[in-house]
C-alpha positions in Angstrom: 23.7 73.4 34.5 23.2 73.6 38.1 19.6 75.5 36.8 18.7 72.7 34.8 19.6 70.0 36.9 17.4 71.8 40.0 14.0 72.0 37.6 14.8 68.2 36.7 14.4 67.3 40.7 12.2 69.8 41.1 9.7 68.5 38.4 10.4 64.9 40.1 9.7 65.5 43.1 6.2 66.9 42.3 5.2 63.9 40.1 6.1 61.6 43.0 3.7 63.4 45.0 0.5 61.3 43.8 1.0 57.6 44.5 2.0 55.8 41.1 1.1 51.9 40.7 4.5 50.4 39.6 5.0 46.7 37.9 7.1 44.3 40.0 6.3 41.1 38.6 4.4 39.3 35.8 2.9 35.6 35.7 2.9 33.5 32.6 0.3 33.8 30.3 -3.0 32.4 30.2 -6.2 31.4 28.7 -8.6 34.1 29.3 -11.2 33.1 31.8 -14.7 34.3 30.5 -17.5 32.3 32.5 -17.6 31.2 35.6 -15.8 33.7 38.3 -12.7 34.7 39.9 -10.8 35.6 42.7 -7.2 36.2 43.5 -6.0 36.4 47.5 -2.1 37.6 48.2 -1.5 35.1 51.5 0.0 36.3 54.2 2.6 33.3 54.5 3.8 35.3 50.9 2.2 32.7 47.9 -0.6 34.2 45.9 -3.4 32.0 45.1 -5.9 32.5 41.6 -9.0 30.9 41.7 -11.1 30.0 38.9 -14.8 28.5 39.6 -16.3 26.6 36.8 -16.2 22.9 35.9 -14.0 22.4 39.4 -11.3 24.5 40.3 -8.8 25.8 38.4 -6.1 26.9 40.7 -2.9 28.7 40.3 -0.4 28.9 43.1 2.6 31.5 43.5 5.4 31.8 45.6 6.3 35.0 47.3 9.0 35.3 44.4 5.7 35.5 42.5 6.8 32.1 40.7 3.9 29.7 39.5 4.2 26.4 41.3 1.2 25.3 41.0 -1.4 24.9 38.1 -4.0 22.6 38.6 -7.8 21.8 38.1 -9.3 20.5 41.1 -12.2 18.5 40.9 -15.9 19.5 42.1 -19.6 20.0 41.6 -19.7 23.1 43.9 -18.7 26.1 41.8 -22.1 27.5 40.7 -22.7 29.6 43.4 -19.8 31.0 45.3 -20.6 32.9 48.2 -17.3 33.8 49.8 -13.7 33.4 49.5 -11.1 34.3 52.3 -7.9 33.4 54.2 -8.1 32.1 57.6 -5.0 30.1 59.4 -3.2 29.7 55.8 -5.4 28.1 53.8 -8.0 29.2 51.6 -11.8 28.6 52.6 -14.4 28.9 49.5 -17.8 28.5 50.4 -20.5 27.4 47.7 -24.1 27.0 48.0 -26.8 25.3 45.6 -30.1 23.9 45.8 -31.0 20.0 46.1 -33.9 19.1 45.7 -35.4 22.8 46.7 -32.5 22.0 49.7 -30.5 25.5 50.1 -27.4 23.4 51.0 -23.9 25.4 51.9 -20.8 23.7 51.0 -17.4 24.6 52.6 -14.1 24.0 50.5 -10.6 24.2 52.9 -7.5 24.4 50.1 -3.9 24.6 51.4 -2.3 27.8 51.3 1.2 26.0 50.6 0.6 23.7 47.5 -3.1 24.3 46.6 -4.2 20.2 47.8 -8.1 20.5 48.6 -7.6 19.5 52.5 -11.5 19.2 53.2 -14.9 19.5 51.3 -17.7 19.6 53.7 -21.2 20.3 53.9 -21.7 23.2 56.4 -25.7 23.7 56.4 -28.5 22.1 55.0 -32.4 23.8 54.9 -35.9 23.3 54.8 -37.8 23.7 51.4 -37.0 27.2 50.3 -39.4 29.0 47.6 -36.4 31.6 47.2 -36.0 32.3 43.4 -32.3 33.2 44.5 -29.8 30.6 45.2 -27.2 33.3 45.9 -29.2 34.6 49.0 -29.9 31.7 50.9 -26.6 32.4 52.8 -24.6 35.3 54.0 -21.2 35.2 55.0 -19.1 38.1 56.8 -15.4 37.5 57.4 -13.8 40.2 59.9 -11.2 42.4 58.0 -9.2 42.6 60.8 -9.1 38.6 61.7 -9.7 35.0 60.7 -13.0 35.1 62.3 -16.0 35.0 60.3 -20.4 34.6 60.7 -23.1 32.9 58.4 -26.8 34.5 58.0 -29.0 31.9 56.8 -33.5 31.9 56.4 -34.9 29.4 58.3 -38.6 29.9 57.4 -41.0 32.0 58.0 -41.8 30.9 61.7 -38.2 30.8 62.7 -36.4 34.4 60.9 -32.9 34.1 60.7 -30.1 32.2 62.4 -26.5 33.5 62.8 -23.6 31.3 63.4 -20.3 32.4 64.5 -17.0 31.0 63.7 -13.7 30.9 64.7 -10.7 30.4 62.3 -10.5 27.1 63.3 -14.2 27.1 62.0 -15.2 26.2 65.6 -18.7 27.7 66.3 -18.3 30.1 68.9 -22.2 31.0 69.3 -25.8 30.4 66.9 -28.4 32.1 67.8 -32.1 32.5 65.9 -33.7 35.8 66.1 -37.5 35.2 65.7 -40.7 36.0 67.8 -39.5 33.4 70.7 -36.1 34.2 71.1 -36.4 38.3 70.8 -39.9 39.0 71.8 -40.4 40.8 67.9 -40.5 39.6 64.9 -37.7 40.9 62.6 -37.3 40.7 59.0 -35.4 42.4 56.5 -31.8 41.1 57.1 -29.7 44.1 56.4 -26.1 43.6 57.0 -23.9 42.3 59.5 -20.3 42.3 60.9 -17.9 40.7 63.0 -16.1 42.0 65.9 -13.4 39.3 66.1 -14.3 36.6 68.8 -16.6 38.9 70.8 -19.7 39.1 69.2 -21.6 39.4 65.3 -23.9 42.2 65.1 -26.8 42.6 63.0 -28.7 44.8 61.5 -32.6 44.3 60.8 -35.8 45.7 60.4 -38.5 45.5 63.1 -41.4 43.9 61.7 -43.6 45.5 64.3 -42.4 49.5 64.2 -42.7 50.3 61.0 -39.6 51.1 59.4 -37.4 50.5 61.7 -33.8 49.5 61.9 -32.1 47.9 64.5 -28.9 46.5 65.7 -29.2 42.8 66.7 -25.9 41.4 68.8 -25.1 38.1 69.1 -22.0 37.7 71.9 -19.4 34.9 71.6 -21.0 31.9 73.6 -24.7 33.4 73.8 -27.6 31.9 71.8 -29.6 35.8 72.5 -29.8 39.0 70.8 -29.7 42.2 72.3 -31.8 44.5 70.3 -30.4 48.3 70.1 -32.5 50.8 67.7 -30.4 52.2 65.4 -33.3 54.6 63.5 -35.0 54.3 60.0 -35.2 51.8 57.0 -34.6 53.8 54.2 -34.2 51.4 51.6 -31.6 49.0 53.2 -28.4 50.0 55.4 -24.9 49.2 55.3 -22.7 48.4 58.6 -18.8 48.5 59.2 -16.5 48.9 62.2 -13.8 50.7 62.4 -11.8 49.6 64.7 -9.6 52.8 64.8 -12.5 54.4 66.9 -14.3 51.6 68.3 -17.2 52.5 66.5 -20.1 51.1 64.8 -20.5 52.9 61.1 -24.4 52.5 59.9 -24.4 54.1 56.4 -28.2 54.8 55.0 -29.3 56.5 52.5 -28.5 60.4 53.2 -27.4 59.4 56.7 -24.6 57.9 58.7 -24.7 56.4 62.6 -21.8 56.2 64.6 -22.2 53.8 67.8 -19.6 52.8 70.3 -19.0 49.9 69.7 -19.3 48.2 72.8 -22.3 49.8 74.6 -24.0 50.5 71.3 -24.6 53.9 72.1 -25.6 55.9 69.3 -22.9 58.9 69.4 -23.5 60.8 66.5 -25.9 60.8 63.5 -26.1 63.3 60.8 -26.8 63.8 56.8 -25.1 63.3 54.1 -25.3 64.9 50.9 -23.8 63.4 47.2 -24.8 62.2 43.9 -26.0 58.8 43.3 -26.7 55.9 45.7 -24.6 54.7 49.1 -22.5 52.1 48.1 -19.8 51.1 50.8 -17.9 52.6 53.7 -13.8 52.7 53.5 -12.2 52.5 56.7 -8.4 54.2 56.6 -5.4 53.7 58.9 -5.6 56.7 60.7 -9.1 56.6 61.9 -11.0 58.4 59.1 -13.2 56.6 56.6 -15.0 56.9 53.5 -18.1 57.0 51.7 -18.5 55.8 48.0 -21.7 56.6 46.3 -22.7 55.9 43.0 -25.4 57.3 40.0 -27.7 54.1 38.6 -29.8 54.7 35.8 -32.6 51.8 34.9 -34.3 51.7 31.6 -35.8 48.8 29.2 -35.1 48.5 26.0 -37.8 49.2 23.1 -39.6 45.7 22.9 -38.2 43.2 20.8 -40.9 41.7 18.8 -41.8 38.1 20.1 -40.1 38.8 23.8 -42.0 38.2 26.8 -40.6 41.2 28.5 -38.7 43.7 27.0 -34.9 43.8 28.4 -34.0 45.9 31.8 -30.8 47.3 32.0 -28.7 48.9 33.9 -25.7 52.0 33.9 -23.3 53.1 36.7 -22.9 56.3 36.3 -20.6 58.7 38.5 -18.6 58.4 41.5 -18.8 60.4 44.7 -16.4 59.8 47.2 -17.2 61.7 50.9 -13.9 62.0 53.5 -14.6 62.1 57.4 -12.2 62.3 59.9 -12.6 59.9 62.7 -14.6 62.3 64.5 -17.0 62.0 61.9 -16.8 65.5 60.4 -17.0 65.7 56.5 -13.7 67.3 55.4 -13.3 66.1 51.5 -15.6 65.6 48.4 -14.3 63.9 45.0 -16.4 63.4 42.1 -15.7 60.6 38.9 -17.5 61.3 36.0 -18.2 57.7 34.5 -21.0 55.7 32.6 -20.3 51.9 32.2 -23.6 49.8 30.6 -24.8 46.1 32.0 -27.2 44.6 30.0 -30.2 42.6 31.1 -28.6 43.2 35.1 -29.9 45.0 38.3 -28.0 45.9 40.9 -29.3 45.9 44.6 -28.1 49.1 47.0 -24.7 48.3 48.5 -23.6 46.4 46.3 -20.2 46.8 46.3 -19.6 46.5 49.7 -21.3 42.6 49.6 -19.5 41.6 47.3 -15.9 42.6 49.1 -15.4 38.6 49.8 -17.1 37.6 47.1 -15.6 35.9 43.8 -16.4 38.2 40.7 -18.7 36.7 38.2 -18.2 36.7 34.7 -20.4 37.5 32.4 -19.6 38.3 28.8 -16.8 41.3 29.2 -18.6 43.1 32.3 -16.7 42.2 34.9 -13.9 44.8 33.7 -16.6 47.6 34.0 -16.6 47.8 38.2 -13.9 50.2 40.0 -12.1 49.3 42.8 -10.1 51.3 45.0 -6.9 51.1 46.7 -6.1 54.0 49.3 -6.5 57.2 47.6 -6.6 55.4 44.3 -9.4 54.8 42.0 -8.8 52.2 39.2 -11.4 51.7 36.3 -11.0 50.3 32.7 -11.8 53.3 30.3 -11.4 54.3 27.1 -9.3 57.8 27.0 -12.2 59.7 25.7 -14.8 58.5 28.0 -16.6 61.2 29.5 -20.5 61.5 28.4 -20.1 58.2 26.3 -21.3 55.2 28.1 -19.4 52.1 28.5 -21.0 48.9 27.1 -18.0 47.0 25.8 -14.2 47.5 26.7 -12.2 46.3 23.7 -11.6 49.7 23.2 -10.5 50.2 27.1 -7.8 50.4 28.9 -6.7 50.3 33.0 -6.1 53.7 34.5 -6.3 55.2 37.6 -7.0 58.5 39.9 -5.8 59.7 42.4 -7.8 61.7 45.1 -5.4 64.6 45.8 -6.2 67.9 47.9 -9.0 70.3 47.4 -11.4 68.0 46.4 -9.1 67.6 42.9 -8.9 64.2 41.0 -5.4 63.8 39.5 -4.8 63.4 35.4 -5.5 60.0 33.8 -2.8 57.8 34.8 -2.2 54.1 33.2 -1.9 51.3 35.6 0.0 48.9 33.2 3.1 51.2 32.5 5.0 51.0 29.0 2.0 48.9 27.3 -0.1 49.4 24.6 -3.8 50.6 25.1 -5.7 47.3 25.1 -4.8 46.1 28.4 -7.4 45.8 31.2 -7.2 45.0 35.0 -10.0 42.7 36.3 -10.1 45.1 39.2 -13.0 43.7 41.3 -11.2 40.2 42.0 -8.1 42.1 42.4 -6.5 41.7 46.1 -4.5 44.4 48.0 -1.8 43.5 50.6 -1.8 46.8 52.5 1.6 45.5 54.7 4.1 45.0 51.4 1.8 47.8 49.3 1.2 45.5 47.1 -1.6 45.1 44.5 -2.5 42.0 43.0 -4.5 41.7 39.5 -5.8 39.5 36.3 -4.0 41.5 33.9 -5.7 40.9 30.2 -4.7 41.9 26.5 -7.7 42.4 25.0 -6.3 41.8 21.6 -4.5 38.5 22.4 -7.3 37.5 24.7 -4.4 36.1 26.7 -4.2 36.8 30.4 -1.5 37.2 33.3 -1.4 37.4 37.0 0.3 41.1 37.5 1.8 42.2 40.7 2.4 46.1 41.0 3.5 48.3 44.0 1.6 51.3 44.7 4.3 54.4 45.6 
């Protein structure tokens, strides 16, 4: 007995080894939402807010008891274009831009983060004539991970560059500045990426219009309308930027090449290659210091003409995942690789993609907004079908959520289900999902593909 009862803790204790995503709560059921786009936010004053963009505002308001107390439509015209949605001082701020009369105007929506009223709707910015085909890239927002303080990028014109605007929570502007030909003595173009180092400054990166190729980091200090210009190297078909506040560093990730810079002198202190399959896609930062690098295959290819089209279709696969571990000292010390294909028709993706669309609501667009990962510590959670590998992904009503885990010597754990005890046609709309890394507690859109009914799902990673 004593034997038996030994193997049963024994066996136990080695399945609770790999972090397991357990149910804690369910919503009530739903309409599924299938245009417009989403985005759930845990609060940190406990309440969870979901946020559906199209024909106004749908809202849906939980208490830290993950009750619904509020389910509402709130009434707007700003919902096409949603450029960013984040926290700041309790409320929810949802910025929206659109085009009037060839305008590039940016719209800023405050909603109360204790009973879902819309506090304020406010025009933020409003532009020359643009020619932009885009709507979606007239503006660029960047919200600091590590506080309520946030920047906007806007295009001025072709004289005048960029501008950059930074906020406070309080959506005080703390500094603007416009880095063109006058201000900077060189013309830049090429707006890369950008971040915000809480009330102290907004850095930039951009190309240098004059050295062919080459990338630089632009900051912007609190109370300053002037750039100091730091090279950072070469353009190699964009560049990412994070900091990681662990280190006081300044991440630059390129294709097959990562930067580190002190943060506050912007001395370059390291720079090496990197090696993986498939394009740079994002930078993790952990807890202790180390950080990440997610890379991913893309495949494009058109589809045989269809007789009477203009243009014959472009489409687009994801294929595998490639996940790099550093330590904080920037030495490579872990490899994982996630065999995947998952199909978007008629849809390109630009480089980086997933890491500019971290405070962005997630469009949705017939089915393929289940098809992105997300990742939660050393999780990876995809909707899949159980025999996926070397079959590509187009539709996921035979798919289910499931997750990874990135366990030691480079070893990805067994399929694991997210949604414990259910049947196999139940998906996770992973890339609107929100994680509250102080509770450990993951926050999803939880669908039955069957019913085509959907839930608000609160689960506990252990």
């Amino acid at each position: 007995m004593k034997k038996i009862l030994f193997l049963y803790l024994l066996i136990n204790i080695h399945q609770g080894s790999s972090a397991q995503f357990v149910s804690i709560a369910d919503g009530p059921e739903f309409n599924e939402p299938e245009k417009g786009a989403a985005k759930i936010i845990q609060l940190k004053n406990g309440n969870t807010v979901y946020l559906h963009f199209r024909e106004g505002i749908n809202l849906q308001l939980y208490n830290a008891a993950h009750q619904r107390i509020q389910d509402k439509n709130i009434p707007t015209a700003h919902t096409e274009n949603i450029n960013a949605v984040f926290e700041t001082q309790g409320d929810v701020v949802v910025f929206a831009s659109e085009r009037e009369n060839k305008h590039p105007v940016l719209y800023r929506l405050i909603l109360d983060g204790k009973d879902g009223t819309l506090k304020k709707e406010e025009v933020v910015l409003r532009l020359d004539q643009l020619i932009l085909t885009n709507p979606a890239r007239d503006f660029n927002i960047e919200k600091d991970p590590y506080s309520e303080y946030y920047a906007i990028r806007t295009w001025l014109n072709e004289e005048l560059g960029s501008e950059i605007i930074h906020y406070g929570p309080d959506h005080a502007v703390l500094s603007r500045g416009v880095f063109d030909k006058e201000t900077v003595g060189v013309f830049y173009h090429g707006f890369t990426d950008m971040v915000v180092l809480g009330d102290k400054a907004v850095c930039i990166l951009a190309s240098n219009f004059n050295v062919e190729n080459r990338v630089e980091l632009l900051t912007l200090e609190k109370g300053s309308s002037a750039f100091k210009a730091t090279p950072v190297g070469e353009a190699l078909k964009g560049a990412a930027l994070k900091y990681n506040p662990y280190t006081s560093q300044l991440i630059v990730l390129q294709p097959g090449k990562i930067s580190l810079l002190n943060a506050t002198t912007k001395v370059l202190e390291q720079a090496k290659k990197i090696s993986g399959e498939g394009i740079p896609q994002n930078i993790l930062i952990m807890e202790d210091g180390s950080f990440r690098i997610v890379m991913e295959e893309k495949e494009n290819y058109e589809q045989q003409p269809i007789p009477y089209a203009v243009k014959p279709p472009k489409h687009t696969i994801l294929g595998d995942l490639t996940i790099l571990q550093f330590d904080k000292k920037g030495t490579q010390t872990g490899n994982w690789l996630l065999r995947k294909k998952h199909g978007f028709r008629e849809k390109s993706f630009d480089p980086f993609y997933q890491k500019h669309t971290e405070n962005a609501a997630t469009l949705l667009r017939e089915g393929e907004q289940y098809l992105y990962v997300d990742m939660v510590g050393d999780q990876v959670l995809i909707n899949e079908a159980t025999d996926h590998h070397r079959k590509t992904v187009w539709l996921v009503t035979n798919c289910s959520g499931f997750y990874y885990t990135l366990e030691s010597g480079n070893k990805l754990s067994k399929q694991r289900s997210v949604f414990s005890g259910e049947d196999a046609s139940n998906l996770g709309l992973f890339i609107a999902a929100d994680y509250d890394p102080v509770n450990k507690v993951y926050a999803t859109l939880h669908v039955k593909t069957k019913k085509k009914n959907a839930k608000i799902t609160w689960l506990r990673v252990e």
